[in-house]
C-alpha positions in Angstrom: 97.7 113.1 103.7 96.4 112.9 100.1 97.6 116.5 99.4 101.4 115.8 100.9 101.6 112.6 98.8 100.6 114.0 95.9 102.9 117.2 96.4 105.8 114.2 97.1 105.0 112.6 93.7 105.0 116.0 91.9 108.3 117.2 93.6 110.1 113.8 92.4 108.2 113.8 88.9 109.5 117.9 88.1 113.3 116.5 89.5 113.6 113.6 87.2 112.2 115.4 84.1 114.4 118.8 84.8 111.5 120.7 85.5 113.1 122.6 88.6 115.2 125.8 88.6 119.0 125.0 89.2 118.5 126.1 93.0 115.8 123.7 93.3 117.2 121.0 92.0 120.7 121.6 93.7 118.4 121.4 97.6 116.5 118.7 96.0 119.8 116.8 95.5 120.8 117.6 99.0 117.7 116.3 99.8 118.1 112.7 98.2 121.4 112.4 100.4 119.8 112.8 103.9 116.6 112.0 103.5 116.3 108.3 102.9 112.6 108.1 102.8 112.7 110.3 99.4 115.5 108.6 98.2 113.7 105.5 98.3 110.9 107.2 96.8 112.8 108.5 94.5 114.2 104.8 93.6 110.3 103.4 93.2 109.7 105.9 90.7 112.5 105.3 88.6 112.0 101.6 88.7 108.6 102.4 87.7 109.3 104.5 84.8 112.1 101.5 84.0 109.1 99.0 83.7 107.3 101.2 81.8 109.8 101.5 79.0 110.4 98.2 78.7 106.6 97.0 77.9 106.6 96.0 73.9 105.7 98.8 71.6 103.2 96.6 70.0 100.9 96.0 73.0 101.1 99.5 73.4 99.7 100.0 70.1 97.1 97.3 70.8 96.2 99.3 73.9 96.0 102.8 72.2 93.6 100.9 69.4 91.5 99.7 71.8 90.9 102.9 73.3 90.7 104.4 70.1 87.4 102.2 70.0 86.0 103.1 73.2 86.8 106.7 72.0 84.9 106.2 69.1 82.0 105.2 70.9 82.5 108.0 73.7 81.5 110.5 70.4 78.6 108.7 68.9 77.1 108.5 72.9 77.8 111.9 74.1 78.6 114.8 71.4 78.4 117.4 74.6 82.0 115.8 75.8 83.9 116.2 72.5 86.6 118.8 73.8 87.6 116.6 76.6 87.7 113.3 74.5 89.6 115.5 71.7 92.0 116.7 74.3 92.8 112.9 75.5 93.0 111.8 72.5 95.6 114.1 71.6 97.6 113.4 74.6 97.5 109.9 73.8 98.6 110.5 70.3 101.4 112.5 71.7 102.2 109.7 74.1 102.4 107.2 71.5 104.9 109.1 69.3 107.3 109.7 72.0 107.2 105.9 73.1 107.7 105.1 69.4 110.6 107.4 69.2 112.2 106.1 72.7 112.0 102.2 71.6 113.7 103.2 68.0 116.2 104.9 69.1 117.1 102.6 72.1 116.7 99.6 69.8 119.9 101.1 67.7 121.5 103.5 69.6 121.8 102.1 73.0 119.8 99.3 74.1 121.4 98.4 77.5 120.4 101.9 78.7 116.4 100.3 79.0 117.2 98.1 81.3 120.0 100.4 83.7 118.9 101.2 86.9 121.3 103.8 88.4 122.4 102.3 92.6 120.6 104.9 95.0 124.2 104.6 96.9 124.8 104.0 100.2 123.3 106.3 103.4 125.2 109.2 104.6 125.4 109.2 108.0 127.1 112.5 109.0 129.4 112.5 112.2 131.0 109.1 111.8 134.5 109.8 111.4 135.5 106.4 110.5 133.2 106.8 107.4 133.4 109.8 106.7 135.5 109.5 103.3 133.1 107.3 102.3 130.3 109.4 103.3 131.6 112.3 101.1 132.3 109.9 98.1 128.6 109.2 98.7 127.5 112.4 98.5 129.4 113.4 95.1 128.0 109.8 93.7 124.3 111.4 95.0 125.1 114.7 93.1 126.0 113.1 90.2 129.5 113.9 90.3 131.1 110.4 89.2 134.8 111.9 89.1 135.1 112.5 92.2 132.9 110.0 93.7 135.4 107.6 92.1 139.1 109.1 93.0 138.0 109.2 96.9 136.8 105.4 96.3 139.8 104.8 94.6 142.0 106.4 97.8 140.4 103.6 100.3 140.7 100.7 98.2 144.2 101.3 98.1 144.0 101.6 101.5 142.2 98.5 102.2 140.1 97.0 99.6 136.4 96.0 99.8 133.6 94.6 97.6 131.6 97.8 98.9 134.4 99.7 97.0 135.0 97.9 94.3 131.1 97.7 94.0 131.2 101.6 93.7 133.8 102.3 92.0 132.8 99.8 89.4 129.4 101.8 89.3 130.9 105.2 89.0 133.0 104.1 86.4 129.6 102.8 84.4 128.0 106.3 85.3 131.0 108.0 84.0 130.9 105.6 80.6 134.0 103.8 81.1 132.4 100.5 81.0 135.7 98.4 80.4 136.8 99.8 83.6 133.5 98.9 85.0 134.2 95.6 84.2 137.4 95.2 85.3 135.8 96.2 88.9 132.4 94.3 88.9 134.1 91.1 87.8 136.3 91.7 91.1 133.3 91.4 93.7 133.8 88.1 95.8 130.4 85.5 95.5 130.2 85.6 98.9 129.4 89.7 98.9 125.6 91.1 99.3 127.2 93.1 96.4 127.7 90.4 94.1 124.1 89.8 91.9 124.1 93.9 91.2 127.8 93.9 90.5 126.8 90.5 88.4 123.8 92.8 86.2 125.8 95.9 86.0 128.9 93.7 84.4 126.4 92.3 82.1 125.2 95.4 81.2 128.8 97.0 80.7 129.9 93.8 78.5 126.9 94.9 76.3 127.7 98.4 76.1 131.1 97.5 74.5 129.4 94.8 72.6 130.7 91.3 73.9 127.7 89.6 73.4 128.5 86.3 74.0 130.0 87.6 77.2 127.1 89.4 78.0 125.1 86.4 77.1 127.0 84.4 79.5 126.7 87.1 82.4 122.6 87.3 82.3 122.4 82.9 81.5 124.1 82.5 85.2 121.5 85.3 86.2 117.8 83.8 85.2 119.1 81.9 88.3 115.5 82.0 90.6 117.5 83.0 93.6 118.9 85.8 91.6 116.9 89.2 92.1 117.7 90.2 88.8 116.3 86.3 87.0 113.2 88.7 85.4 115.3 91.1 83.8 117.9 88.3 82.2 114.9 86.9 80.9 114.2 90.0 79.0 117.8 90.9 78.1 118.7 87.2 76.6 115.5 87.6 74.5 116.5 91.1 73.4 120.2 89.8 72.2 119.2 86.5 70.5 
């Protein structure tokens, strides 16, 4: 069991990080639509990563001094272990420069993008023929094709509108950086719909991309709500726009 969970992890860790061939990564993707265990896998590990980028850079740096201590002491105790200290200590080293450069950049370039966390879509249940336009929009959404993901979304809704469409089409048009369309959608999803807290945090989100703070203020203040399942992440974002 240990080896197939590990070979799981790995598997998920080369997708995310583009280590795969393009054939790979194109079964892998098939992969994520059927297979709802891995996609739900694959979810955990993003939300993980999420977390991780939004710790402070400065308690990192407390951290890496600390170890830098117990480092420290690792040489004076033990000179035989040297190359395997030296080689974590350069790994840290490493680790610490890209973190540094990931907060600076985010910090001015783009700093809604810490705190997105892409939908993992709906399930694709293949054979249901009164679904199946919605399974297939599913699928592009899955393979990252937002386009057309969107215009088959669009087709139902003007068909017969629902917050689960409006909901998605509102998301493919944030994936596809059209975030005042995203708006326009999100804003649209009824109270009432199990929809309504993510559309709620993505329209946050998309008001801050197109800077509206005080709308985006206003968005994430009605969302530190306790019942909200986003109250953690409003916490961080109203401290981050102050």
């Amino acid at each position: 069991m240990e080896q197939r969970d590990r070979s799981f992890f790995d598997e998920i860790n080369d997708y995310h990080f583009g280590n795969l061939s393009a054939q790979d990564k194109l079964l892998f993707d098939s992969r994520l639509i059927i297979d709802l265990e891995l996609a739900a896998a694959y979810e955990e590990f993003s939300d993980t990563l999420k977390i991780i980028k939004q710790q402070n850079i400065h308690n990192l740096k407390n951290d890496f001094q600390l170890l830098d201590a117990v480092l420290d002491k690792e040489f004076l105790s033990n000179q035989k272990r040297k190359p395997v200290i030296l080689y974590i200590a350069a790994t840290l080293v490493v680790l610490l420069s890209i973190s540094m450069i990931y907060f600076h950049q985010n910090k001015l370039d783009n700093p809604a993008k810490a705190y997105y966390e892409k939908d993992i879509g709906l399930p694709v249940v293949m054979g249901e023929n009164n679904n199946i336009q919605l399974d297939r929009a599913m699928s592009f959404y899955k393979l990252n094709d937002y386009e057309k993901a969107k215009n088959i979304l669009t087709l139902l809704s003007n068909k017969k509108p629902t917050d689960t469409l409006t909901y998605y089409i509102g998301v493919n048009n944030y994936e596809l950086g059209q975030y005042k369309n995203a708006i326009n959608f999100f804003k649209k999803v009824d109270k009432q719909s199990s929809f309504y807290d993510k559309a709620q945090y993505r329209l946050g989100l998309s008001y801050w991309q197109v800077n509206e703070i005080d709308s985006t203020r206003q968005v994430f203040s009605n969302l530190k709500s306790p019942s909200s399942s986003y109250s953690v992440q409003a916490e961080l974002i109203l401290k981050k726009i102050k």
